[in-house]
C-alpha positions in Angstrom: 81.7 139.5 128.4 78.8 138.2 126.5 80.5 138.5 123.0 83.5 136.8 124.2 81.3 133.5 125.7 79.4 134.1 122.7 83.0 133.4 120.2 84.6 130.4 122.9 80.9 129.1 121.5 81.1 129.2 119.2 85.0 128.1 118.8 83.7 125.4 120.4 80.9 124.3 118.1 83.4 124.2 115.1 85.7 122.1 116.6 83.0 119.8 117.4 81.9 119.7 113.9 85.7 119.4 112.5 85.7 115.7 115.1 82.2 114.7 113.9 83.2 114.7 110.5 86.1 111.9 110.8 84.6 110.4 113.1 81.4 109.7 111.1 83.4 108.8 108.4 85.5 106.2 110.3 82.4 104.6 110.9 81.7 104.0 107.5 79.9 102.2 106.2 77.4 101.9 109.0 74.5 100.6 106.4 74.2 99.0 103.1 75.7 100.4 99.5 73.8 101.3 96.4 75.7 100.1 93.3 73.9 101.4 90.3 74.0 99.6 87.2 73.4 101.6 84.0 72.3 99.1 82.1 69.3 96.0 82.6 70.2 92.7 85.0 72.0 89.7 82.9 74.4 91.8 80.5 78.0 91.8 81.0 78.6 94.8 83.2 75.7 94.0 85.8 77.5 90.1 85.8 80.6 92.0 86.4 79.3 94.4 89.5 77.2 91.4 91.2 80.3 89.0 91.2 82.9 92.3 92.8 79.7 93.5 94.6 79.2 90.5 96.5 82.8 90.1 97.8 83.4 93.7 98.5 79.8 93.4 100.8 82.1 90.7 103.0 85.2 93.2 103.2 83.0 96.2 104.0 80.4 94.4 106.3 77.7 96.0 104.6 75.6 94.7 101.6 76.3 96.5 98.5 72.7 96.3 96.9 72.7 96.2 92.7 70.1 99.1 91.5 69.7 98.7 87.8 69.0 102.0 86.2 68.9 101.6 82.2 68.0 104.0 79.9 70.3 105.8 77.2 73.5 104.1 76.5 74.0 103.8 79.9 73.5 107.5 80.7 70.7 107.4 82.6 71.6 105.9 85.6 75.2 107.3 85.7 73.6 110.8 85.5 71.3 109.8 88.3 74.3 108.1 90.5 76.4 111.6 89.6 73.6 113.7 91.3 73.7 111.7 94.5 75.7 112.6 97.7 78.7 112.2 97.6 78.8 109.5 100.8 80.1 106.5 99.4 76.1 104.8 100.1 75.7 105.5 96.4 78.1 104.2 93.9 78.5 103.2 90.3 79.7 100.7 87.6 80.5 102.6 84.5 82.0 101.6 81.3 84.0 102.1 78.3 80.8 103.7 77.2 79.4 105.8 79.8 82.5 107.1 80.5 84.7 107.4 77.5 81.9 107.5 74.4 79.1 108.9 75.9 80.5 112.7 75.6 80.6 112.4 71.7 77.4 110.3 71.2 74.6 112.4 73.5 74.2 115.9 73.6 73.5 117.9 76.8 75.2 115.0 78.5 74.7 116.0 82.0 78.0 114.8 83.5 81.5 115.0 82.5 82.8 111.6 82.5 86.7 112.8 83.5 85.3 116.0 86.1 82.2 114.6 87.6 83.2 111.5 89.9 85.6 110.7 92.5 87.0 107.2 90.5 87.5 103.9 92.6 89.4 101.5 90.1 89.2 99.6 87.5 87.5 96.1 87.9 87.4 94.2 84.7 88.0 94.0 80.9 85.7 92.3 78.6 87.1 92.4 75.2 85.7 92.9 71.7 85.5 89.9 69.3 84.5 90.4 65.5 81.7 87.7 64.5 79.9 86.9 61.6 76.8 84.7 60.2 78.1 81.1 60.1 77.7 81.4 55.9 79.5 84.6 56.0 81.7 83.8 52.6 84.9 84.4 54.5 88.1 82.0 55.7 89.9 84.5 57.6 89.8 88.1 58.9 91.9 89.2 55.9 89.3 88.0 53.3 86.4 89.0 55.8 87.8 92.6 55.7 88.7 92.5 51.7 84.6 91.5 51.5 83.4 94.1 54.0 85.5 97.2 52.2 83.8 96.0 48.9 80.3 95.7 49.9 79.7 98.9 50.9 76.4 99.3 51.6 75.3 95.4 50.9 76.7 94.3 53.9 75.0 94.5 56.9 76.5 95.3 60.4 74.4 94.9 63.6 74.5 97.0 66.7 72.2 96.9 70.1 71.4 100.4 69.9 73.1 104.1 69.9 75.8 104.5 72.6 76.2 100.9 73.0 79.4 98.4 73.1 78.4 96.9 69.7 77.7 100.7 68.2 81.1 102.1 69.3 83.2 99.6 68.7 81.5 98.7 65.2 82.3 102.3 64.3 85.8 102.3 65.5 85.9 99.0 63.7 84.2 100.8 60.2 86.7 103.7 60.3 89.8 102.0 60.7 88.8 99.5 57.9 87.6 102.2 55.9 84.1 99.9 55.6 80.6 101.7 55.3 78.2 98.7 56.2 74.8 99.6 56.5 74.0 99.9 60.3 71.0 97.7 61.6 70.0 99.0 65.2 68.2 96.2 67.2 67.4 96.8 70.7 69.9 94.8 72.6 72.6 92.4 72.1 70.2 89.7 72.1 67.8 90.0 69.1 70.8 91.0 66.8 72.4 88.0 67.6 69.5 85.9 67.2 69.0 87.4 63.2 73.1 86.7 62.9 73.0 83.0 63.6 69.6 83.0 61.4 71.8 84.8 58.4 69.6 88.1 58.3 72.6 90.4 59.4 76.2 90.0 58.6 78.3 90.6 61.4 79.1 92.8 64.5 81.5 93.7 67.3 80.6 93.2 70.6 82.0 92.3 74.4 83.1 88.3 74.7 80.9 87.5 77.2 78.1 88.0 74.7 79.0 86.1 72.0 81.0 83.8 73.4 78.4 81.0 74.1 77.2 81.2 70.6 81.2 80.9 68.9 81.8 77.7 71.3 78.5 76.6 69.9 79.0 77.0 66.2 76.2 79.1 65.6 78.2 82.0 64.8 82.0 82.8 63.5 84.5 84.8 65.0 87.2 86.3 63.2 89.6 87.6 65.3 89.6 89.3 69.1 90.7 92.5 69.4 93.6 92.3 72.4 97.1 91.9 72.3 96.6 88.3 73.7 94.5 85.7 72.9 91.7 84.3 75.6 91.9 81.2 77.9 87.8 81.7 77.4 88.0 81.4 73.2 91.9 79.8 72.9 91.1 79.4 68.7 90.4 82.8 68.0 93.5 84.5 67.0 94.3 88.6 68.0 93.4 91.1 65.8 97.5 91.8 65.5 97.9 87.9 64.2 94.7 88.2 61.8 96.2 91.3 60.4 94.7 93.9 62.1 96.7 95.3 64.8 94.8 99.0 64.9 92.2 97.3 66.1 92.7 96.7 70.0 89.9 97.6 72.1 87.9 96.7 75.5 84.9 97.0 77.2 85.9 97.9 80.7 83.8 98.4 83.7 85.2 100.2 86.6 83.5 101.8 90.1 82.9 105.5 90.4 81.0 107.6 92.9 79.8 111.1 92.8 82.3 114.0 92.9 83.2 115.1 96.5 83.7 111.7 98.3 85.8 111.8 101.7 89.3 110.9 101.2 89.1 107.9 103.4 85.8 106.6 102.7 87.1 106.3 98.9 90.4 104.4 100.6 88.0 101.9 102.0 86.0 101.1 98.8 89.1 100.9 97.0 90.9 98.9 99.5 87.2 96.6 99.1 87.3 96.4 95.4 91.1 95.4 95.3 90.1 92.7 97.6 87.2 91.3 95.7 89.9 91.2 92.8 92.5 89.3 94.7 89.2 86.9 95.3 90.0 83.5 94.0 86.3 82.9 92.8 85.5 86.3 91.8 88.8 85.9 89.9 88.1 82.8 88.4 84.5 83.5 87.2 85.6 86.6 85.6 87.9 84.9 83.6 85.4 82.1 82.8 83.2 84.8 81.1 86.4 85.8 79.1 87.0 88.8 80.8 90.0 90.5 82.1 91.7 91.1 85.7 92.9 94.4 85.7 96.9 94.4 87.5 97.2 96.2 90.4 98.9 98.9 88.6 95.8 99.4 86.5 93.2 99.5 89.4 93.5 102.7 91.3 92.4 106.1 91.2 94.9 107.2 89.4 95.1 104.7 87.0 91.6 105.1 86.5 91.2 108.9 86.5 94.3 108.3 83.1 92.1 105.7 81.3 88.7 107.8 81.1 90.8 110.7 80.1 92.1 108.6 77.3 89.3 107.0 76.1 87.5 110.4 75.9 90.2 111.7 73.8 90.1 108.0 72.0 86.5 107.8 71.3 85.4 111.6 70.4 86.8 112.1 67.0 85.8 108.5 65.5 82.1 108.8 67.0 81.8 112.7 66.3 83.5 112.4 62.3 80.6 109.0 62.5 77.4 110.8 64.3 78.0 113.9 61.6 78.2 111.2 58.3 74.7 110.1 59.7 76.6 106.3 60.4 
């Protein structure tokens, strides 16, 4: 008799548990969000997550709170976001970097960018624009590229540090070229573009929303940027296609992850949040206004998301490997 109240029990007790879990996850969220940013406040992906993190905080009825966590490339705070439960209280904004070069660039990585998180979507593109010192002896991209394949190691190419935009994308740019620039490290997009608009570096690639201020200014050059289309943000700049470089396509993306494991419908909700605060009118607008991108709705789910870190692992890998073992 007493084994048989003893199972009803504890029956019982796991269909409780079974309704507690949806239940509690209905409720969500029932206080406020980390977002953690990889990288320090005022760069181009923690503009991007304030601006979708402020509108999704109205949808969800919860603040979503910006932690930045820099360190790495970006690693260090997506490692530490991976390693948090998997509630939907903690969430991410990776990048083209954290998630698609990092693999090649660090070793012991301690997450796998395409196995380790339960991917929200996509939320913007900033893309990559090829500058140069104002006195850069070059009319055109052609003539630019003609001077940078003969320099060799005379010419200079700046880059805000190992595992950054400017780094991957100024390899990418070196082995499709078939340049070898001498590679000057700064630490941060900021310093190397101060010694490119004083003439002590040559050129770089980096995200729009960094450079453009100084190309509308006339402190630096831009040669071409590196998208199919040109952008209502720098409307002179022609594509890399039209400048004669058509290999050369490539974006900084940021998009929202969380950690492995996340309910079904508490990832429906942030994703129903995030396509909101990209249907936003302002949040649309001031994305654009920095020259970024709004991603279509085909390329912000899951799904679309879970493709595009696959393929920018399998993108980035060789070109930064083949770079990282020439010592570049």
């Amino acid at each position: 008799m007493r084994s048989i109240l003893t199972r009803r029990l504890a029956v019982l007790g796991l269909a409780a548990a079974a309704l507690a879990g949806p239940a509690s996850a209905q409720g969500y969220p029932e206080r406020p969000i980390t977002m953690i940013v990889p990288f320090a406040p005022g760069g181009p992906t923690d503009v991007i997550a304030r601006l979708v993190a402020e509108t999704m905080s109205r949808s969800l009825g919860q603040q979503v709170v910006i932690e930045n966590v820099a360190g790495a490339g970006g690693t260090t705070g997506i490692t530490r976001a991976s390693q948090a439960t998997p509630d939907g209280y903690t969430i991410m904004m990776g990048h083209m970097g954290t998630h698609g070069a990092a693999p090649a660039l660090f070793k012991g990585l301690k997450y796998d960018p395409a196995k380790s998180f339960d991917p929200i979507g996509l939320a913007a593109g900033t893309p990559i624009v090829i500058v140069a010192k104002n006195n850069f002896d070059a009319p055109d991209l052609k003539t630019f590229l003609e001077a940078v394949k003969s320099g060799g190691a005379k010419i200079n190419q700046a880059h805000a540090g190992v595992g950054s935009v400017s780094h991957s994308t100024g390899i990418l740019f070196n082995s499709i070229v078939g340049a070898k620039p001498t590679l000057v490290v700064y630490r941060g997009t900021g310093p190397a573009l101060n010694d490119m608009m004083a003439g002590q570096v040559d050129f770089m690639t980096d995200q729009i929303v960094n450079v453009a201020p100084q190309i509308t200014g006339g402190t630096i050059k831009a040669y071409a940027i590196a998208t199919p289309e040109r952008s209502p943000a720098l409307p002179n700049v022609p594509t890399t296609k039209e400048a004669g470089l058509p290999g050369y396509e490539v974006s900084a993306w940021n998009a929202v992850f969380a950690p492995k494991g996340l309910p079904k419908d508490v990832a429906a909700k942030l994703d129903a949040a995030l396509a909101k605060a990209l249907e936003d009118d302002n949040t649309k607008k001031r994305i654009l206004e920095l020259g970024g991108t709004v991603p279509t709705q085909a390329e912000r789910g899951p799904a679309a998301l879970q493709k595009l870190v696959e393929s920018e692992v399998a993108r980035w890998t060789p070109v930064l490997r083949a770079a990282v073992d020439g010592s570049q």
